[in-house]
PyMOL Python script that loads the backbone (N, CA, C, O; Angstrom):
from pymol import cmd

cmd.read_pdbstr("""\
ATOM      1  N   UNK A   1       0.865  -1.167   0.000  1.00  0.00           N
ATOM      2  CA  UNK A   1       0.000   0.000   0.000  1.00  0.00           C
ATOM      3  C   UNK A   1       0.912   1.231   0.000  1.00  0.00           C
ATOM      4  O   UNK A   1       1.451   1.527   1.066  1.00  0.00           O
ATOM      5  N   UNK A   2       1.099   1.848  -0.897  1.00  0.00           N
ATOM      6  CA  UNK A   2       1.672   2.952  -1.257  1.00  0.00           C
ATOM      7  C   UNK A   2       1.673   4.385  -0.176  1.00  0.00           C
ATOM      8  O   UNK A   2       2.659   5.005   0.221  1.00  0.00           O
ATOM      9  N   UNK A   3       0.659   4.564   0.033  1.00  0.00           N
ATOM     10  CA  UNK A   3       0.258   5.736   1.062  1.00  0.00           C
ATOM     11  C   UNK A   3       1.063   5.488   2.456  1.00  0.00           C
ATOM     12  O   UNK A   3       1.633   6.324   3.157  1.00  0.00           O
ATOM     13  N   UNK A   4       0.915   3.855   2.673  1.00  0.00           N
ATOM     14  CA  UNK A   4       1.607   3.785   4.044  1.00  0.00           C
ATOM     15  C   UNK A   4       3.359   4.083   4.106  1.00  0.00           C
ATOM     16  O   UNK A   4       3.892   4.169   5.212  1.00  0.00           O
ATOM     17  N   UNK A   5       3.925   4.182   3.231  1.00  0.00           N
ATOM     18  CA  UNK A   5       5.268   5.457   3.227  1.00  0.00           C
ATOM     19  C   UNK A   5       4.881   6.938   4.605  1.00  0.00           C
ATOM     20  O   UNK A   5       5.654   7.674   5.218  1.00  0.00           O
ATOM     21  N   UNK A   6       4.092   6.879   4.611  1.00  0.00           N
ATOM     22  CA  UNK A   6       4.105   8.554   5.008  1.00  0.00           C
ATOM     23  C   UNK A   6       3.786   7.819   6.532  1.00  0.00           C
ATOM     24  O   UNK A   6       3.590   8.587   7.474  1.00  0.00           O
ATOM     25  N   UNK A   7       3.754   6.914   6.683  1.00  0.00           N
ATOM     26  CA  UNK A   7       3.270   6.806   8.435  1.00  0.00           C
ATOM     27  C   UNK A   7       4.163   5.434   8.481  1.00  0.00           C
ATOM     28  O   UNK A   7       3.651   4.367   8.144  1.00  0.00           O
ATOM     29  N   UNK A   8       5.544   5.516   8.921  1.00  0.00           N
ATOM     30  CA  UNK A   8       6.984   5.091   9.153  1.00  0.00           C
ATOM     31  C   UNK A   8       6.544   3.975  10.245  1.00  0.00           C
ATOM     32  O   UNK A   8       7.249   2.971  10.143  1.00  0.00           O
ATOM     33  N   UNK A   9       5.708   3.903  11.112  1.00  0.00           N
ATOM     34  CA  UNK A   9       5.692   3.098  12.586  1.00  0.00           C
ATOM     35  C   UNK A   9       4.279   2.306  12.101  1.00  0.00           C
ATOM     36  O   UNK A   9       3.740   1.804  13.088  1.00  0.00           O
ATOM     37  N   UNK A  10       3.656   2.100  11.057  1.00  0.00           N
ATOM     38  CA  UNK A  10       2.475   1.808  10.832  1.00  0.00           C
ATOM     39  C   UNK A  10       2.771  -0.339  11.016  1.00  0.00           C
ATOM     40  O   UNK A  10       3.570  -0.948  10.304  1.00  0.00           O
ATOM     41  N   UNK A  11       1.984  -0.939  11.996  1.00  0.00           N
ATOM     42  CA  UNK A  11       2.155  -2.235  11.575  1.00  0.00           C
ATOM     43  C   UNK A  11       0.534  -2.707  10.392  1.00  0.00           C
ATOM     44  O   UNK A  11      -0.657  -2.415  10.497  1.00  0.00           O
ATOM     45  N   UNK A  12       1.228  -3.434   9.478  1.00  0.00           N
ATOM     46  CA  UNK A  12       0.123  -4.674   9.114  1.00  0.00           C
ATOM     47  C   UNK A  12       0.128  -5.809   9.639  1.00  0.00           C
ATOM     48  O   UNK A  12       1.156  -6.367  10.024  1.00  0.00           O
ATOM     49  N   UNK A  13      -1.105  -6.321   9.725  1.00  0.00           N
ATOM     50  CA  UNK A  13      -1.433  -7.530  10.190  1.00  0.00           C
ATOM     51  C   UNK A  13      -2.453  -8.101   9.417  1.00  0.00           C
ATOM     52  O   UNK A  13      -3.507  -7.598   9.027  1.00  0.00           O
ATOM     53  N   UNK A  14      -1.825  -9.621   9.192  1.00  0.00           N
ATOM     54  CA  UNK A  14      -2.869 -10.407   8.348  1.00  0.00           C
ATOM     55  C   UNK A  14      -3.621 -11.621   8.943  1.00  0.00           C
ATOM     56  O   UNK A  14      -2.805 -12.348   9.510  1.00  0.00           O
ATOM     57  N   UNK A  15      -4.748 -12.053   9.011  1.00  0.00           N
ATOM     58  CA  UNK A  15      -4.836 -13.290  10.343  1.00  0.00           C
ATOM     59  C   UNK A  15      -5.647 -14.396   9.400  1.00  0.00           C
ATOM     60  O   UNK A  15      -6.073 -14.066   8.294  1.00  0.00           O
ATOM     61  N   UNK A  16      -5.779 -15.396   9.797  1.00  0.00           N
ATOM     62  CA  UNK A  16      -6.024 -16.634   9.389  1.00  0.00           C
ATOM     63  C   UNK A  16      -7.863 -16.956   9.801  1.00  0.00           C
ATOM     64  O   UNK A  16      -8.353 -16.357  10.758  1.00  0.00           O
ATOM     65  N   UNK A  17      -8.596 -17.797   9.084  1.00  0.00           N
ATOM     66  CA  UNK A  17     -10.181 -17.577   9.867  1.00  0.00           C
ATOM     67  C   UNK A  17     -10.236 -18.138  11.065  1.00  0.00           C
ATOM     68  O   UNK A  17     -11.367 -18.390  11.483  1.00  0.00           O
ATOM     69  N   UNK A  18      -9.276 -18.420  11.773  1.00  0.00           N
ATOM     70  CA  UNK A  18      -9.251 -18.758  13.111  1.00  0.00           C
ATOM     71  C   UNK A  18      -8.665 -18.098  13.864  1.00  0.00           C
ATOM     72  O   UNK A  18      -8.271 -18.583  14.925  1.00  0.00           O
ATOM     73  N   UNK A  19      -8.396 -16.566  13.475  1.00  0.00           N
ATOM     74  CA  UNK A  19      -7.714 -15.436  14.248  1.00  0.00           C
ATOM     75  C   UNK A  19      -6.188 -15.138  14.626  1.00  0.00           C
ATOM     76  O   UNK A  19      -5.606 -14.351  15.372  1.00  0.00           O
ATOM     77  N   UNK A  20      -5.715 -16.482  13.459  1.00  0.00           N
ATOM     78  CA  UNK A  20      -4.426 -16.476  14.584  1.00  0.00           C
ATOM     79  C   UNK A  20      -3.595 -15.281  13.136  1.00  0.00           C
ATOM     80  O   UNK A  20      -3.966 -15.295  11.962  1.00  0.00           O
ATOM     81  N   UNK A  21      -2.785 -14.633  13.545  1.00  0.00           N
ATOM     82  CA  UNK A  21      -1.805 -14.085  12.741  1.00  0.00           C
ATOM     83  C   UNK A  21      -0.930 -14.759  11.738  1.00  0.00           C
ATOM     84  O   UNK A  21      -0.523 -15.854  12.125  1.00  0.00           O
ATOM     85  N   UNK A  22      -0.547 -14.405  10.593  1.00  0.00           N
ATOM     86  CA  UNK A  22      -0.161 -15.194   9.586  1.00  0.00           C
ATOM     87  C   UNK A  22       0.537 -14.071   9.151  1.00  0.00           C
ATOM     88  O   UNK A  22       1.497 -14.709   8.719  1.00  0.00           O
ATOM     89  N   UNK A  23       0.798 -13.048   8.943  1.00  0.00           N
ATOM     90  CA  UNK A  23       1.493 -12.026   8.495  1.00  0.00           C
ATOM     91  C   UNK A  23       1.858 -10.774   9.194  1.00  0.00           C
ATOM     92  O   UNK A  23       0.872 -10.056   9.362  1.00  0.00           O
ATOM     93  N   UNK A  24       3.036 -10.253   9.684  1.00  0.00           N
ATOM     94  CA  UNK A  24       3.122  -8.590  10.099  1.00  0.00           C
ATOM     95  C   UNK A  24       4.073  -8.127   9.590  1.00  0.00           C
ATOM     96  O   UNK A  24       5.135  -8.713   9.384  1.00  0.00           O
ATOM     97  N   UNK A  25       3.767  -6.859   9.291  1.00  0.00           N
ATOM     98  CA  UNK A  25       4.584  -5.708   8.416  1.00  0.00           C
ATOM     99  C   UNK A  25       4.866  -4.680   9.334  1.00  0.00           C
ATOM    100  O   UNK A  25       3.903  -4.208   9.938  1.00  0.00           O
ATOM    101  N   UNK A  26       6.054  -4.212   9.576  1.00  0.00           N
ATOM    102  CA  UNK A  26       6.276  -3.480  10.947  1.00  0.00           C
ATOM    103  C   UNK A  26       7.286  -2.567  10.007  1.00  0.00           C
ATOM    104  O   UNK A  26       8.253  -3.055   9.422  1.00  0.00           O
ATOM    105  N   UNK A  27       6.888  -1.048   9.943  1.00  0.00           N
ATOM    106  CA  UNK A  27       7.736   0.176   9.574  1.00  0.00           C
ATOM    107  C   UNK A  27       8.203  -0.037   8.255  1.00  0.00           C
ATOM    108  O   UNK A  27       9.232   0.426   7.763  1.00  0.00           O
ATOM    109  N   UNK A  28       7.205  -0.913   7.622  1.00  0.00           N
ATOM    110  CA  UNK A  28       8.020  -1.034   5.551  1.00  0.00           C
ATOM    111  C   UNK A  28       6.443  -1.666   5.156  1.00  0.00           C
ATOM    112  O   UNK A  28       5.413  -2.062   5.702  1.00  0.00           O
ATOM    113  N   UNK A  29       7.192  -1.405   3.493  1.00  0.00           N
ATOM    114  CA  UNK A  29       5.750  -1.418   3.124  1.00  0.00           C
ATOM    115  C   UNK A  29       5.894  -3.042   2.227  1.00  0.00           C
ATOM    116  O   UNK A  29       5.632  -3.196   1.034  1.00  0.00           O
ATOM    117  N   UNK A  30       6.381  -4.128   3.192  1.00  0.00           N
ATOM    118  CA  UNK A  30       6.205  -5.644   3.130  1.00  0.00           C
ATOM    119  C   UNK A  30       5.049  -5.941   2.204  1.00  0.00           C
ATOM    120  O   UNK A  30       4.171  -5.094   2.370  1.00  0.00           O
ATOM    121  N   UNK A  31       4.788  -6.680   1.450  1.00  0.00           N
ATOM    122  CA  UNK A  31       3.732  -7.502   0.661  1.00  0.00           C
ATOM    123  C   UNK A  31       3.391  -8.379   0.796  1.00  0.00           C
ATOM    124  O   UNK A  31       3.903  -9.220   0.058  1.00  0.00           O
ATOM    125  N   UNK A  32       2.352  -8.872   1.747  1.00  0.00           N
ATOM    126  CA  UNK A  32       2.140 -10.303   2.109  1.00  0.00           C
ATOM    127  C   UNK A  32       1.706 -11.007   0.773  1.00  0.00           C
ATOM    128  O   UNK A  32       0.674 -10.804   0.134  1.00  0.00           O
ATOM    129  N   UNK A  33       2.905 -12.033   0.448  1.00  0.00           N
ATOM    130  CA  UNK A  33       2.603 -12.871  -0.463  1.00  0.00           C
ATOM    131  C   UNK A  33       1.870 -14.147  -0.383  1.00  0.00           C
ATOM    132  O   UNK A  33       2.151 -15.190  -0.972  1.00  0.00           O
ATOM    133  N   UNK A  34       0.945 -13.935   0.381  1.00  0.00           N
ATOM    134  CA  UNK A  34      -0.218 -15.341   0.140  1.00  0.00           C
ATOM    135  C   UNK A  34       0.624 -16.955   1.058  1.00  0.00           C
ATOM    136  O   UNK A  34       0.311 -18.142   0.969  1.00  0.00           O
ATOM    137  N   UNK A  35       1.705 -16.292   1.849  1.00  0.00           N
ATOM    138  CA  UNK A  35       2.288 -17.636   2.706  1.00  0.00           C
ATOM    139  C   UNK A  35       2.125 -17.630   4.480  1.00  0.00           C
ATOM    140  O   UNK A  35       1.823 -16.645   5.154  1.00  0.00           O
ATOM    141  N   UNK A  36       2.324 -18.566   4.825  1.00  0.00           N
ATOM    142  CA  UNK A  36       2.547 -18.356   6.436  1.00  0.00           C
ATOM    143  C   UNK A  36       3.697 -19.577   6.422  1.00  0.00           C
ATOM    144  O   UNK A  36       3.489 -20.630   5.819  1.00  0.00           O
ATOM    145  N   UNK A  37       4.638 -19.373   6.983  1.00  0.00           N
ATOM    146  CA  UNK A  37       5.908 -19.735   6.652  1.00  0.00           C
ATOM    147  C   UNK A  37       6.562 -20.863   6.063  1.00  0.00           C
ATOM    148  O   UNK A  37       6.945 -22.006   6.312  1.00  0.00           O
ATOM    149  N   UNK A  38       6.499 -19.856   5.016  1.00  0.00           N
ATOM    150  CA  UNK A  38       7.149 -20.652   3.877  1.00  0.00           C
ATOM    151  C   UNK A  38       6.455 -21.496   2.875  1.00  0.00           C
ATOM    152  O   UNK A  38       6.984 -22.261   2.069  1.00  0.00           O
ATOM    153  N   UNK A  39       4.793 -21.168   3.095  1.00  0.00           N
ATOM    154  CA  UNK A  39       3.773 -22.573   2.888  1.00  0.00           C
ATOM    155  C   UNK A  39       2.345 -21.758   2.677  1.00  0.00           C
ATOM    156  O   UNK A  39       1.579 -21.105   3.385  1.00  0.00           O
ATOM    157  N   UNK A  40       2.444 -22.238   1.088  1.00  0.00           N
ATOM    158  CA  UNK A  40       0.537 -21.233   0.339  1.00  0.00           C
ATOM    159  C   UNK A  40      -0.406 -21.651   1.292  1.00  0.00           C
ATOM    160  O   UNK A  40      -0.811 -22.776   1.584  1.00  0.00           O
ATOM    161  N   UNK A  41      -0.737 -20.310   1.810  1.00  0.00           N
ATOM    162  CA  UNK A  41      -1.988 -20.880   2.473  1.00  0.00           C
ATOM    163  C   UNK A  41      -3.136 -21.112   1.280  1.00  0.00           C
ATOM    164  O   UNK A  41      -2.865 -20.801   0.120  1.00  0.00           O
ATOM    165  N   UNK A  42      -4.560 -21.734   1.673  1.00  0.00           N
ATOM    166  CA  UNK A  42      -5.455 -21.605   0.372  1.00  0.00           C
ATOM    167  C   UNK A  42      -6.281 -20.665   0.416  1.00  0.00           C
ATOM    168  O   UNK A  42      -6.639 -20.044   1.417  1.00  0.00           O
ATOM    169  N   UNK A  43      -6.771 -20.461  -1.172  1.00  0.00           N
ATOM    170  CA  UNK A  43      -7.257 -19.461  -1.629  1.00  0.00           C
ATOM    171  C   UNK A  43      -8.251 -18.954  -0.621  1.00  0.00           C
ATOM    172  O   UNK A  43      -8.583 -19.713   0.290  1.00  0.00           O
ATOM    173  N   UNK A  44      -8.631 -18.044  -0.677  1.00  0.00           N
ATOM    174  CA  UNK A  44      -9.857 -17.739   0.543  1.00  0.00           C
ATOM    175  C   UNK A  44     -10.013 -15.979   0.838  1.00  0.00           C
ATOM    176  O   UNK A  44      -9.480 -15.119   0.137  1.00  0.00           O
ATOM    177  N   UNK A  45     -10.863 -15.726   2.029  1.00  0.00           N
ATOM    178  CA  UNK A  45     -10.937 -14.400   2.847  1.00  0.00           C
ATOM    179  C   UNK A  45     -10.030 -14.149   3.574  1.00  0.00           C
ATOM    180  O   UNK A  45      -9.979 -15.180   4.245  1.00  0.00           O
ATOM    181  N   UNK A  46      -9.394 -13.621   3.872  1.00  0.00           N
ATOM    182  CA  UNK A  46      -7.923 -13.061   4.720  1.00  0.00           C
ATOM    183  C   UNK A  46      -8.220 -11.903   5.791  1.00  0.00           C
ATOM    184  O   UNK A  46      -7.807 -10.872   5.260  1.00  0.00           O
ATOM    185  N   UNK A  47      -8.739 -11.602   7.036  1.00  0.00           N
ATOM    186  CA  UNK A  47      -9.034 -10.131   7.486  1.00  0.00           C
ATOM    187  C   UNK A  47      -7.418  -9.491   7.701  1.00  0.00           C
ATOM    188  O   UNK A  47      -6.363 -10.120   7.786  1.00  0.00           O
ATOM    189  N   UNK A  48      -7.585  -8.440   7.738  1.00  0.00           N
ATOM    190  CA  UNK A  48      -6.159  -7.773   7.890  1.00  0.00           C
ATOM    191  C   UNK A  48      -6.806  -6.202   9.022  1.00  0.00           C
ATOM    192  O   UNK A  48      -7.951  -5.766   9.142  1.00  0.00           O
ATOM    193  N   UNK A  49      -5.634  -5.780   9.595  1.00  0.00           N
ATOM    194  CA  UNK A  49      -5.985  -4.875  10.538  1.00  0.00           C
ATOM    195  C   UNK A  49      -4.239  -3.887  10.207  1.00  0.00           C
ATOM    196  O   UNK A  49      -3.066  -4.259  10.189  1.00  0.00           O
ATOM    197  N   UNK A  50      -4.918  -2.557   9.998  1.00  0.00           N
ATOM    198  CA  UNK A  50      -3.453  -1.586  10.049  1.00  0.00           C
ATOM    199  C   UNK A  50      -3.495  -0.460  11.143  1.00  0.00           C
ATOM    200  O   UNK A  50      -4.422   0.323  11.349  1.00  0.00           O
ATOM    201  N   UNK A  51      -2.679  -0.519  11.589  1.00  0.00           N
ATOM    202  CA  UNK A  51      -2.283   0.313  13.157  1.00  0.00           C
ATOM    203  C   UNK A  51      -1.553   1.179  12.749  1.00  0.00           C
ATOM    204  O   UNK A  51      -0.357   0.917  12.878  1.00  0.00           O
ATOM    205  N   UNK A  52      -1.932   2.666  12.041  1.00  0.00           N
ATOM    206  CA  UNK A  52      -0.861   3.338  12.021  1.00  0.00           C
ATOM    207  C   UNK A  52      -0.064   4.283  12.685  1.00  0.00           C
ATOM    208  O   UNK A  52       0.678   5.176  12.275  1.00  0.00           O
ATOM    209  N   UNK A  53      -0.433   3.824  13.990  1.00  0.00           N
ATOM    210  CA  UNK A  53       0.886   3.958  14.845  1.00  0.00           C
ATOM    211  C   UNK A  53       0.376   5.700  15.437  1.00  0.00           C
ATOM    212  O   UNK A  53       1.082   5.897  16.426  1.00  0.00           O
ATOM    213  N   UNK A  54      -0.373   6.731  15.249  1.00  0.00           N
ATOM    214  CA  UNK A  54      -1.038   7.830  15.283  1.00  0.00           C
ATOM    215  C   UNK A  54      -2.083   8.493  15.745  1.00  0.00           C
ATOM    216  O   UNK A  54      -2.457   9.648  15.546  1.00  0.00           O
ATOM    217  N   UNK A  55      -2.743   7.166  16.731  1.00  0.00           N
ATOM    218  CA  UNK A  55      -3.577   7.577  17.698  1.00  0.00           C
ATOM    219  C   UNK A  55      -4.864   7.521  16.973  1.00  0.00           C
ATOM    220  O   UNK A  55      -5.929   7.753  17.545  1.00  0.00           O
ATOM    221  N   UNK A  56      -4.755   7.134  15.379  1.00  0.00           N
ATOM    222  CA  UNK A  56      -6.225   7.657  14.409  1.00  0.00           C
ATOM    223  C   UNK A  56      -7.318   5.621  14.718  1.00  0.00           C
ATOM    224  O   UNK A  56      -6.395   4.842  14.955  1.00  0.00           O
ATOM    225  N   UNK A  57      -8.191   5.097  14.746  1.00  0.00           N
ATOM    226  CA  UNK A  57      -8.848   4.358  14.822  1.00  0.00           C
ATOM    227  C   UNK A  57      -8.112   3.239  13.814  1.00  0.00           C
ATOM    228  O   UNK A  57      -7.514   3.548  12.784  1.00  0.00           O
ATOM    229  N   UNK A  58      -8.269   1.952  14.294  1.00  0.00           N
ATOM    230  CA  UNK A  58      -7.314   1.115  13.319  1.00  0.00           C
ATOM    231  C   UNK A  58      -8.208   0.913  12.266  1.00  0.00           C
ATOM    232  O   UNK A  58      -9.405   1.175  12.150  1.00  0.00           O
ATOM    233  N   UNK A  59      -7.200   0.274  11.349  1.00  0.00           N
ATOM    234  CA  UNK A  59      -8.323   0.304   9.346  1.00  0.00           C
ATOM    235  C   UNK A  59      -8.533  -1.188   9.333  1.00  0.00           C
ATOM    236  O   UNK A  59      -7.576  -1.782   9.830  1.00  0.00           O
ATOM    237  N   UNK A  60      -9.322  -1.816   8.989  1.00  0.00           N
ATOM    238  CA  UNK A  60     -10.130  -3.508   9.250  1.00  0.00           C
ATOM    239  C   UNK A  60     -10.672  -3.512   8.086  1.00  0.00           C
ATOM    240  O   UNK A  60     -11.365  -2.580   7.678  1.00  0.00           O
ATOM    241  N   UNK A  61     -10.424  -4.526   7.445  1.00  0.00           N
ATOM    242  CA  UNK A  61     -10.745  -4.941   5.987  1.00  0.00           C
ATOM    243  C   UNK A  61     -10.401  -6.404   5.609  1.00  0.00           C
ATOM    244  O   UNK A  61      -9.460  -6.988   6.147  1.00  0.00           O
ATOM    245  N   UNK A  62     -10.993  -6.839   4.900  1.00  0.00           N
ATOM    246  CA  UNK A  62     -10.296  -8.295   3.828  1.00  0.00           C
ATOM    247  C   UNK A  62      -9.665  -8.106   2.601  1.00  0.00           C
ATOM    248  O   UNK A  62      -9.642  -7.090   1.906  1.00  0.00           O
ATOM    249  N   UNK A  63      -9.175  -9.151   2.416  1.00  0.00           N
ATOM    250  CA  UNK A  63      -7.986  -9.197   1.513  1.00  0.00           C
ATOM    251  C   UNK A  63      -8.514 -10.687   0.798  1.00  0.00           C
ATOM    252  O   UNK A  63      -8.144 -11.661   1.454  1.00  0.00           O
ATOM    253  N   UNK A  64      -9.128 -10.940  -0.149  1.00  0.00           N
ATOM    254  CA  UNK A  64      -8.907 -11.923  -0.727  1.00  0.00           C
ATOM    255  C   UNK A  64      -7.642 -12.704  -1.935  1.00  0.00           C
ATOM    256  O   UNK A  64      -7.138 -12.458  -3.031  1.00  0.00           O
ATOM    257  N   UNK A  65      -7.598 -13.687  -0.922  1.00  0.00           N
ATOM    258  CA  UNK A  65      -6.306 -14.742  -1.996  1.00  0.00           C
ATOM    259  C   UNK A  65      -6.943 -15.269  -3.075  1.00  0.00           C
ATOM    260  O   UNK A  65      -8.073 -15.718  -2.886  1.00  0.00           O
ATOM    261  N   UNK A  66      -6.411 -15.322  -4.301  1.00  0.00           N
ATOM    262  CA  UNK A  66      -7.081 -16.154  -5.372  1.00  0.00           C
ATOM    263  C   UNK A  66      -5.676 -16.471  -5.788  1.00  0.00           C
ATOM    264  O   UNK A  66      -4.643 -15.807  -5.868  1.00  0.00           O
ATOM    265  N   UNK A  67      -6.053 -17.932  -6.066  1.00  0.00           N
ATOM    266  CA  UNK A  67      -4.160 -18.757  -6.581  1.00  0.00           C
ATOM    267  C   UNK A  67      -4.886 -19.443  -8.098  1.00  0.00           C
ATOM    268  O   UNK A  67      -4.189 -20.092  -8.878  1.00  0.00           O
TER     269      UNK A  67
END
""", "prot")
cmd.dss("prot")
cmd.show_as("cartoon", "prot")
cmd.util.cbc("prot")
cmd.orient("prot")
């Protein structure tokens, strides 16, 4: 995500449908490539949550995988 350049401390987070975390992006603008380590997860809904670090309300959205 391009915009997140301008907010340096911003984490992403990507989680699995059982809540557990599968991805974080901490101060770069990382690309979660569709793995949790090392290993495709399958195609599906992904929720993701961004903290940018600024006191502003966190951003909550999905991310769909298609392989």
């Amino acid at each position: 995500i391009p915009a997140l350049q301008a907010f340096p401390d911003t984490v992403v987070s990507v989680y699995n449908r059982f809540g557990n975390r599968i991805f974080e992006s901490r101060g770069s603008n990382k690309d979660w490539d569709g793995t949790y380590n090392n290993i495709a997860q399958l195609p599906g809904v992904y929720p993701y949550v961004i903290d940018l670090k600024n006191n502003s309300p966190l951003i909550k959205g999905i991310v769909v995988l298609v392989r």
